[in-house]
N, C-alpha and C positions, 0 to 999 in steps of 0.2 A: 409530439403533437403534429409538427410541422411533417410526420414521415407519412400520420395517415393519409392526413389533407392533403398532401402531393399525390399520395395512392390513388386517392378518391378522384381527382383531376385528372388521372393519367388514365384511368380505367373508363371514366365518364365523358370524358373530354378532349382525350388525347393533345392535352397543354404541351407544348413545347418544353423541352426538359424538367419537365416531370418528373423524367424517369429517374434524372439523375439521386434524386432520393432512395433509390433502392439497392444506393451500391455504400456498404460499411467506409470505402475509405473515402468518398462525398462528405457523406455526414460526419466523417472522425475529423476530416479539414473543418467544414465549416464549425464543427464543436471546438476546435483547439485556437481558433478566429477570434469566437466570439467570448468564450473563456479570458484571454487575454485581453482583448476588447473593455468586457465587465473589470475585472479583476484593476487594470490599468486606469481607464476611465473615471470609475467609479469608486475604484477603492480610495482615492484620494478624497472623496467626498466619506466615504466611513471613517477613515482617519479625524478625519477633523469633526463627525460627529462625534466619536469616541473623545479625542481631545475637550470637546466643549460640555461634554459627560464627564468628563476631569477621573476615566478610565484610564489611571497609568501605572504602570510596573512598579511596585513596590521589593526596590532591590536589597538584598542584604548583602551587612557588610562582609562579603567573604577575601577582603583583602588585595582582588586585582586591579589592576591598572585602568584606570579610564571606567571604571565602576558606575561610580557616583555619577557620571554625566546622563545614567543609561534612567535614571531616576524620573520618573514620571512622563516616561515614550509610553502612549497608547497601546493597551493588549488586548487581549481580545480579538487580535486582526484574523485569526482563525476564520472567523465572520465573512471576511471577504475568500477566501480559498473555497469555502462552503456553497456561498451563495454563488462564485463566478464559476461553478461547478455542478451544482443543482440544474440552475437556467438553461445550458446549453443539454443538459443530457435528457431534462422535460421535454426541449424542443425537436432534437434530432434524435432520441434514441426509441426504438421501440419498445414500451412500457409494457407489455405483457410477455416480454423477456425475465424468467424468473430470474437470470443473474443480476442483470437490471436493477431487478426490485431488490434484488440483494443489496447490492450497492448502496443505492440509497438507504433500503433501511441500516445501516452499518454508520453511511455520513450521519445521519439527524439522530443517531441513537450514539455512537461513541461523541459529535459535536454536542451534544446535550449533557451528555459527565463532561465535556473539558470545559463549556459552558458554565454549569453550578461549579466547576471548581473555582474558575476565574471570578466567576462574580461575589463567591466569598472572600477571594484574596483581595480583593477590588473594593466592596462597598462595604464588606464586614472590616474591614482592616486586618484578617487574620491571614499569614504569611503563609501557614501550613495548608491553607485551604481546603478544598473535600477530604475527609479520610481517608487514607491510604484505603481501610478494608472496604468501604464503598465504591472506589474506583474499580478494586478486583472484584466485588459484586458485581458490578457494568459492565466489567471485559466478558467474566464467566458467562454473564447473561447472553449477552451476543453471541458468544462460544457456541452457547448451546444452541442460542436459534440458528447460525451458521451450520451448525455440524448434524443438528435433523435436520434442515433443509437441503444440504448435502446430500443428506442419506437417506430419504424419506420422499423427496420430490420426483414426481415423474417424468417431471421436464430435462431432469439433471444426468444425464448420462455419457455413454462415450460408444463409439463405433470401431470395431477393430476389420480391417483388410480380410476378404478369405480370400484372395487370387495374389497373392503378391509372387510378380514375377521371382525368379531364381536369382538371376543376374543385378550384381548392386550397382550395375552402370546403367546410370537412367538418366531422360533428360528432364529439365526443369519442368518446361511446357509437356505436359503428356495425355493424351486423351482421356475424359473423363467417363468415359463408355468402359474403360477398360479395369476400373477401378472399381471392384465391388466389396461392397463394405455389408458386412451383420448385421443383424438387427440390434439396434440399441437396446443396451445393457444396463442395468442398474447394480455400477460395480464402487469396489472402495480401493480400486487400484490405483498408486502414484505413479511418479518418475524417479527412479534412481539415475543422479548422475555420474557420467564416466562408465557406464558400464555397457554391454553389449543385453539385448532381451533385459532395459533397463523396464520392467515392471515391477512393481513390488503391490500385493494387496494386503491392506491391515489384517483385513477377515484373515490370512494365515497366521499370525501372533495368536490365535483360539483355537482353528482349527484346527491347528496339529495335536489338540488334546481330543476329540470329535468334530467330523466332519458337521453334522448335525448342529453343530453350534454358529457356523455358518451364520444362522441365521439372527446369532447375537451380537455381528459385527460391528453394529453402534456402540456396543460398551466400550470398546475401543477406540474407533473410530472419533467419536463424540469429544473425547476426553482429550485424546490429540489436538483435535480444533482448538477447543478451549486454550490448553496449552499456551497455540502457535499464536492465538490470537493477543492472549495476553504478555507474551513476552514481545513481540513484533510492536504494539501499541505502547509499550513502556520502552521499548529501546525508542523508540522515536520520540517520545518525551523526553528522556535523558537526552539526548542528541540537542535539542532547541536549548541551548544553551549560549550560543552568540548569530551574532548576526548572521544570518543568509545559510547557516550550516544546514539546519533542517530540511529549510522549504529546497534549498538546488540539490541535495545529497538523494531527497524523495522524490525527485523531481526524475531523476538518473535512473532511480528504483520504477517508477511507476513506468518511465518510459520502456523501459526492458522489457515490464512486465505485457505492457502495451505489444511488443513484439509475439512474446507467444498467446497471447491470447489470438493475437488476429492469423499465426501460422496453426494455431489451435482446432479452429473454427472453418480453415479454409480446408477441402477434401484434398486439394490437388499438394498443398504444401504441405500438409501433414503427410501425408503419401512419401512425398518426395523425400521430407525429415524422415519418414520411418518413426513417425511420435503418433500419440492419441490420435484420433481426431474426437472433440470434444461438441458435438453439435449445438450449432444456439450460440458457442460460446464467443465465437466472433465480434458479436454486439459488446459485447463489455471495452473491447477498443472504443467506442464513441463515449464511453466512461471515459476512458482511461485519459486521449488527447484531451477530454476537459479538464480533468483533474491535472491533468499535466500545465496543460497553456494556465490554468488559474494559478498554479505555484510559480511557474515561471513572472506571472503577471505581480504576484506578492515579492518577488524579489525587485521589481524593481523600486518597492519605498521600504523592504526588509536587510536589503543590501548595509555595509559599513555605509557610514552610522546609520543605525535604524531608524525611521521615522514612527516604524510600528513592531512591536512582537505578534507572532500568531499567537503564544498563549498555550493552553494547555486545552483550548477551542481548538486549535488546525494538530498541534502534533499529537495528540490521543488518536484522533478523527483519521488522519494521515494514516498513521501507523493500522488501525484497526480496517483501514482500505487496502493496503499493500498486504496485511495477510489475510485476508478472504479473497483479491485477485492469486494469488500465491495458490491458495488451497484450492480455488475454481478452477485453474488452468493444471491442475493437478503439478505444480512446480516448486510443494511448502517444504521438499527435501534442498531445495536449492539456496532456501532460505540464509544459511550460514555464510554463503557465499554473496550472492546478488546485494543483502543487509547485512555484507561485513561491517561497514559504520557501524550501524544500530548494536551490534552484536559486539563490537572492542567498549562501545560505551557503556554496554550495560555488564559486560564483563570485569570491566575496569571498576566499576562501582562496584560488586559484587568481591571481589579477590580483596579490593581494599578496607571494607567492611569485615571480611572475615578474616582477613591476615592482621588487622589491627584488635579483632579478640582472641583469636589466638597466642599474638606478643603479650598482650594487656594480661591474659590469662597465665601465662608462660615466666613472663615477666615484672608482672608489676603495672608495666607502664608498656600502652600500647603503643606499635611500629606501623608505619607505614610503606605500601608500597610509590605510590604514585605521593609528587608534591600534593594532588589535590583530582578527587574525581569528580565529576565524569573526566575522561580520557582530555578530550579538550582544555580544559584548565589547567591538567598539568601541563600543559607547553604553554598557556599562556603565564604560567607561575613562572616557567624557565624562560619567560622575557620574549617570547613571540607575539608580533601585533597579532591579532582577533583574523584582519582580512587573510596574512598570511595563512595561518591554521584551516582557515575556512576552504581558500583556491588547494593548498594540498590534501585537504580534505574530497573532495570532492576528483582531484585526480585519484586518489585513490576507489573513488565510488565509479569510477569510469575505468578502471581497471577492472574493478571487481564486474562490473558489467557487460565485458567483454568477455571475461572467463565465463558467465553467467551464459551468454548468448552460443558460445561454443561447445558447449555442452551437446548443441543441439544434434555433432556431429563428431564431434569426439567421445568416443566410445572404446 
């Protein structure tokens, strides 16, 4: 809102920094300001709303250490990452950016399943809360509105180079005159990383049976979305499992993500990367610092000992943001790597589920691999306090984010 109303000033009036509203990384500071601002400020007052709501986590006995203390801390807190994320990106982001609009519809459509789940586990007293098969109805759903609006939107495209000099010695700052780019394309091609002529487009998975079929590249297309969307949003539920793991490990995520988006969108750094350039896409940075500053802002009452859970409100929500920025900046092959967390968590749950019907099947009596999944409980079965797991957690999410970033040039 705040970006028209400076337009309208600046064009009418010529206000004194006015202008400054029409530069992405202005409004991505002031969004990640005021993000943490809300989130900090104000989240103490949702806490204790939720508190005087007698809103608290209903834990089960699964046998760890310092458990029972964690018994009636306020959930829900999703709530606040939401809302200290919404406000700034209504106020600084240009709203008739269809990424934009993606976003949000993604926050208020995945916070509303993690929403009815919590509010069953909460006021129904029931532990299991929403149904497993209805949460993957919600993911699919989104899936799908993600994956045509992907493939189907006009606005949604990418620009490929037709002059690109010979010589790969170039300098950072390069004239923009010199750089001429295509007409925008309505393609389904990603990134492969590590590789040289790292494109990859799905339409080839069909079109190697007829060319002609080309034109059926959502059947494919679509289905991947979904996919990404629904394992990415389940490993981030798995993952909020103790204190501070979730909101700083997506926190690390998002900011990354934050990176290529804004080298995405810029003509001169995609140039310079030898990457997409992804028009439009730039804007989803003033998403991204909010979404960022407001988790950052959740940790500071989510931190050991929690004053609050986000709930299966912020980590469904989370997770279902980090993979539609993933598949917008065409980066959802990178996935494995950037959400390595998300991905050993749900893996770990996954291998110890199967590997114990397998035993059980084999043997009688079913084996275990891990003391206890997700991934994180078994070190805190093997006697590591919660904070420790969390700060190595988290180094490791800053490794992976590093490899993540250098991709950009490692080829």
């Amino acid at each position: 809102m705040l970006y028209y109303l400076f337009e309208y000033l600046d064009a009418e009036y010529q206000v004194p920094g006015a202008r400054l509203f029409q530069y992405i990384s202005f409004r991505s500071a002031m969004a990640i300001i005021l993000a943490l601002a809300i989130s900090t400020i104000y989240g103490k007052r949702i806490i204790n709303y939720l508190r005087t709501k007698q809103i608290g986590e209903s834990v089960r006995d699964l046998g760890l250490e310092g458990q029972n203390e964690k018994a009636g801390t306020p959930t829900m807190g999703g709530l606040i990452i939401i809302i200290a994320t919404i406000i700034p990106v209504l106020l600084f982001a240009r709203l008739d950016n269809m990424y934009v609009i993606l976003l949000i519809v993604t926050t208020l459509w995945m916070g509303a399943i993690g929403f009815i789940d919590d509010y069953i586990k909460t006021f129904k007293k029931d532990k299991e809360g929403l149904s497993g098969k209805f949460k993957v109805i919600g993911q699919v759903g989104l899936g799908l509105i993600v994956g045509a609006t992907m493939y189907f939107h006009p606005a949604i495209t990418v620009k490929e180079e037709t002059n690109r000099p010979a010589t790969e010695q170039q300098e950072l700052l390069v004239d923009t005159d010199e750089i001429v780019m295509g007409p925008e394309e309505k393609t389904t091609t990603t990134t492969i990383p590590f590789v040289k002529n790292n494109e990859f487009d799905y339409s080839s998975l069909i079109t190697w049976i007829n060319p002609v079929l080309k034109n059926y590249a959502w059947l494919i297309f679509i289905p991947i979305v979904i996919f990404i969307v629904t394992a990415v949003s389940n490993g981030a539920n798995l993952t909020d499992g103790i204190d501070g793991l979730a909101a700083g490990s997506s926190a690390i995520i998002v900011l990354t993500l934050g990176i290529f988006a804004w080298v995405s969108g810029n003509i001169i750094f995609s140039d310079y990367l030898n990457i997409m350039y992804i028009p439009r896409s730039g804007e989803m940075t003033i998403y991204i610092t909010a979404l960022a500053g407001a988790l950052v802002g959740f940790l500071w009452y989510n931190t050991y000992p929690a004053q609050v859970f986000m709930g299966d409100t912020g980590s469904l929500t989370i997770g279902g943001v980090i993979a539609v920025l993933a598949i917008a900046t065409r980066k959802e092959l990178l996935i494995p790597i950037l959400c390595g967390i998300f991905l050993m968590e749900n893996l770990s749950v996954v291998l110890q589920v199967a590997w114990f019907k397998i035993t059980k099947r084999k043997y009688g009596a079913g084996r275990r691999i891990f003391l206890m999944s997700p991934l994180h409980h078994h070190y805190q079965k093997r006697g590591y306090h919660e904070s420790k797991i969390v700060v190595r957690f988290w180094i490791v999410g800053i490794f992976l984010a590093i490899v993540t970033i250098i991709t950009l040039k490692v080829r």
